[in-house]
C-alpha positions in Angstrom: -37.2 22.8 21.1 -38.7 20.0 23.3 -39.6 20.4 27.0 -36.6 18.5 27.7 -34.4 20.9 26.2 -33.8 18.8 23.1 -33.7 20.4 19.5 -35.9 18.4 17.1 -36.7 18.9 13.3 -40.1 18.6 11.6 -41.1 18.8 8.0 -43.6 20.6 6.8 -45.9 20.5 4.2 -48.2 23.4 3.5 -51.6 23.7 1.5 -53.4 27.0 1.2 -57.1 26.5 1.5 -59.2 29.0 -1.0 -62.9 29.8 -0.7 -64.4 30.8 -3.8 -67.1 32.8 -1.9 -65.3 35.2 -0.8 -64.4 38.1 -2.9 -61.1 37.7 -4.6 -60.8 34.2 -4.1 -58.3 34.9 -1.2 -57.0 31.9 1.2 -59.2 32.0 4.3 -57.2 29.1 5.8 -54.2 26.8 5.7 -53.5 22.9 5.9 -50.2 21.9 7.4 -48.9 18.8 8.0 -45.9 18.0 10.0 -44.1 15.3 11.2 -40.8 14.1 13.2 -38.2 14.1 10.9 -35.6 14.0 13.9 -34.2 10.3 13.9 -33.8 10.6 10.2 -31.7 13.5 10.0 -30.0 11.8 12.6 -29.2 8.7 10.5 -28.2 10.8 7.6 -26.0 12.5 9.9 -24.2 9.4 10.9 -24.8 8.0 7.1 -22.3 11.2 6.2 -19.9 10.7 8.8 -19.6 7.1 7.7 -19.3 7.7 4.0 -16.6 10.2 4.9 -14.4 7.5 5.9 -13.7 5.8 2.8 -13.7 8.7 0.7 -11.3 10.5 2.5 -9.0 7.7 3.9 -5.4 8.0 2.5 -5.2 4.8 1.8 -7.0 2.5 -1.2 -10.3 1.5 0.3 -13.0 -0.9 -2.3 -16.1 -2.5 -1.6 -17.0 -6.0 -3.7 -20.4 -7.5 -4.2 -21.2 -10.7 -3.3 -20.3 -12.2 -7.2 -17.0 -10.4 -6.7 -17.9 -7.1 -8.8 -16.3 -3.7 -7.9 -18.9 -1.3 -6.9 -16.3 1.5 -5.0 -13.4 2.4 -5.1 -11.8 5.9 -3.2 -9.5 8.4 -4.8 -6.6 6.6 -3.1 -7.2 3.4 -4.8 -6.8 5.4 -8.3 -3.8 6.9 -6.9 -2.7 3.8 -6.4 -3.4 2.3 -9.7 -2.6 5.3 -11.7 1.1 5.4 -9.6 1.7 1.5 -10.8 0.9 2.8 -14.7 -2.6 1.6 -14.9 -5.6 3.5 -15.4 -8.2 1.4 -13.1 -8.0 0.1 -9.5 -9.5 -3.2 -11.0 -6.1 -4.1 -13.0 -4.0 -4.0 -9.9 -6.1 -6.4 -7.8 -4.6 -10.0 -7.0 -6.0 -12.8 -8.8 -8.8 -14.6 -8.3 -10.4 -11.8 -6.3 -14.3 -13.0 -7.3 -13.4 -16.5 -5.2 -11.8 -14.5 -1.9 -14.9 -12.1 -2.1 -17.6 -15.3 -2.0 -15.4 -17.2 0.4 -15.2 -14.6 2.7 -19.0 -14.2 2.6 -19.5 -17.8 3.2 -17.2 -18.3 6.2 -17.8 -14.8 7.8 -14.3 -14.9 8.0 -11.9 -12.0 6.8 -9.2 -12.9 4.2 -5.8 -10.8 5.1 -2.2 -10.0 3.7 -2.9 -11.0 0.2 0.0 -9.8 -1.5 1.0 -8.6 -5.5 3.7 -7.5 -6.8 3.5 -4.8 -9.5 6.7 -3.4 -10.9 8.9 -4.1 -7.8 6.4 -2.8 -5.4 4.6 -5.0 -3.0 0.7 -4.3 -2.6 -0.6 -5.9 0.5 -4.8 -6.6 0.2 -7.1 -7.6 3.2 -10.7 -8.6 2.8 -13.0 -7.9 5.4 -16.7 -9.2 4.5 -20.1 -7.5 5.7 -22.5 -10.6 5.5 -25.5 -9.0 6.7 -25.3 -5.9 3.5 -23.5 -9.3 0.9 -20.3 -7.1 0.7 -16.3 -7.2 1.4 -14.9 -4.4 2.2 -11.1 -4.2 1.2 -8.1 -2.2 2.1 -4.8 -1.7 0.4 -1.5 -0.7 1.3 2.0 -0.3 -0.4 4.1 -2.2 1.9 7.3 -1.4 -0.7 8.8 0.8 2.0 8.1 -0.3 5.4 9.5 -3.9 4.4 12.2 -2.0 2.7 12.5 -0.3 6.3 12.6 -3.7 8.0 15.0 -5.2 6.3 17.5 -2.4 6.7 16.7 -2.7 10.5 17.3 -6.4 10.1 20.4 -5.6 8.3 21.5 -3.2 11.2 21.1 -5.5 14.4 23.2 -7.9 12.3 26.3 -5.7 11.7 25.8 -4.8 15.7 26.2 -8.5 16.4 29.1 -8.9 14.0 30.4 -5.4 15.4 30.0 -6.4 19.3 32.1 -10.0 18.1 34.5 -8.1 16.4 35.0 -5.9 19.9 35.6 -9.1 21.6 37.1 -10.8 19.4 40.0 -7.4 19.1 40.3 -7.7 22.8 41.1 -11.2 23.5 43.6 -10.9 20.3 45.2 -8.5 22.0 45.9 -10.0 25.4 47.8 -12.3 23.2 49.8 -10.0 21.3 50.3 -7.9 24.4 52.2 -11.3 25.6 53.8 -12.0 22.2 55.1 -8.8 21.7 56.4 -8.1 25.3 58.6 -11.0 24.7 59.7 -10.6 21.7 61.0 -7.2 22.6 62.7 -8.9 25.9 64.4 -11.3 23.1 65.6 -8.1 20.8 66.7 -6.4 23.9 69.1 -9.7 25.0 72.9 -9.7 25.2 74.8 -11.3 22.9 71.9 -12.1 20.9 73.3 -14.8 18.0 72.5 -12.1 14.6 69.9 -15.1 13.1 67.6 -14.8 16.5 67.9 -11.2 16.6 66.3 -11.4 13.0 63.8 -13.7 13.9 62.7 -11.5 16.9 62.5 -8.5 15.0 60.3 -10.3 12.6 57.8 -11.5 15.4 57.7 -8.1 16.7 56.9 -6.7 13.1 54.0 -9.5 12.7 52.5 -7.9 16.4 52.6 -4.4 15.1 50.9 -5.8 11.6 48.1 -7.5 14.1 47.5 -4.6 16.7 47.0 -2.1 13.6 44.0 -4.9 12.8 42.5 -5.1 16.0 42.7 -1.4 16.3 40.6 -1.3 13.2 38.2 -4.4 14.5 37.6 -1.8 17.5 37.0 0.6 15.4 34.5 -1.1 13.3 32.8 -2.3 16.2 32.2 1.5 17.3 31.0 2.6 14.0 33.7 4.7 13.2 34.5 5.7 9.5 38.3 4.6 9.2 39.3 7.9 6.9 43.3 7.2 6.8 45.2 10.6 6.2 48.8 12.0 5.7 48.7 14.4 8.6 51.5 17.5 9.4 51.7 17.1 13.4 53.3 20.1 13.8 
């Protein structure tokens, strides 16, 4: 432990020194030579913790040489592969993967959201390069299910739109049967009534009943009800 209350950590190496004079050749001294082995073990250390993040990420994570050669690949890349029927990470990589890798390492710049598409699921691939070591670094993901996701959210804002039309739509349509209706049961309801207007108002008043029952189920719609239609005993 340094004076400054720092642990530090030495290797040693130790030599016994003999003297053949002495009787029984026993070791009168011994040679040790240490040294500060501190800022290595720190760097291995932080060498582990780094490693650790590729090997254990849950996601497919590869590294490229510079002439576009695989040289790692994590357990979740085989997953990966093994999940699209192939036995290597290498036959599920999108084409021309050599020229990303040695254009990424000649503009510096990363290369993202390459996409294939391997039995109906869609593999997303981004490139990220380390110049300064002549690698890329590249991460996978299966985007099947969160676009999948997406479009059903997509899919749900549009049948609110529609549903939130049909809601106005019902209520508007209304006002005007409300009006239709009312005065087709005013005609019904008249004296003396000749029998061929009676008929006709009768029929106007059916039509009305015929389009509340549809706005009723354009409300309905609108407020994500399941329209279930039953015989029912109200007694």
């Amino acid at each position: 432990r340094h004076q400054n209350r720092a642990w530090l950590t030495f290797e040693v190496a130790a030599n016994f020194v003999f003297d053949e004079h002495q009787p029984g050749g026993q070791s009168q001294r011994a040679l040790l030579i240490c040294r500060d082995t501190s800022d290595r073990k720190r760097a291995e250390r932080e060498i582990r913790k780094l490693a650790a993040f590729p090997r254990f990420n849950p996601n497919p994570v590869l590294e490229f040489a510079a002439d576009g050669t695989l040289t790692y690949f994590n357990d979740a890349a085989l997953n990966m592969a093994r999940s699209l029927r192939r036995n290597h990470p290498q036959s599920i990589l999108p084409l021309n993967v050599a020229n990303t890798v040695k254009m990424c390492l000649a503009t510096g710049q990363a290369k993202l959201h390459l996409e294939t598409n391997i039995y109906g699921r869609l593999i997303t691939w981004s490139f990220f390069p380390v110049v300064a070591n002549q690698v890329v670094h590249c991460y996978a993901e299966d985007a099947t299910e969160r676009l999948n996701l997406e479009a059903d959210l997509r899919q749900a804002q549009k049948m609110e739109s529609v549903g939130q039309l049909a809601a106005g739509v019902a209520h508007d349509f209304n006002n005007l049967l409300t009006i239709i209706r009312g005065h087709a049961g005013l005609l019904t309801d008249a004296p003396a009534l000749p029998t061929a207007l009676a008929d006709s108002a009768r029929q106007i008043t059916f039509a009305a009943e015929r389009a509340a029952n549809l706005t009723r189920q354009l409300l309905m719609f609108s407020r994500k009800q399941v329209m279930q239609p039953q015989l029912l005993n109200l007694n």
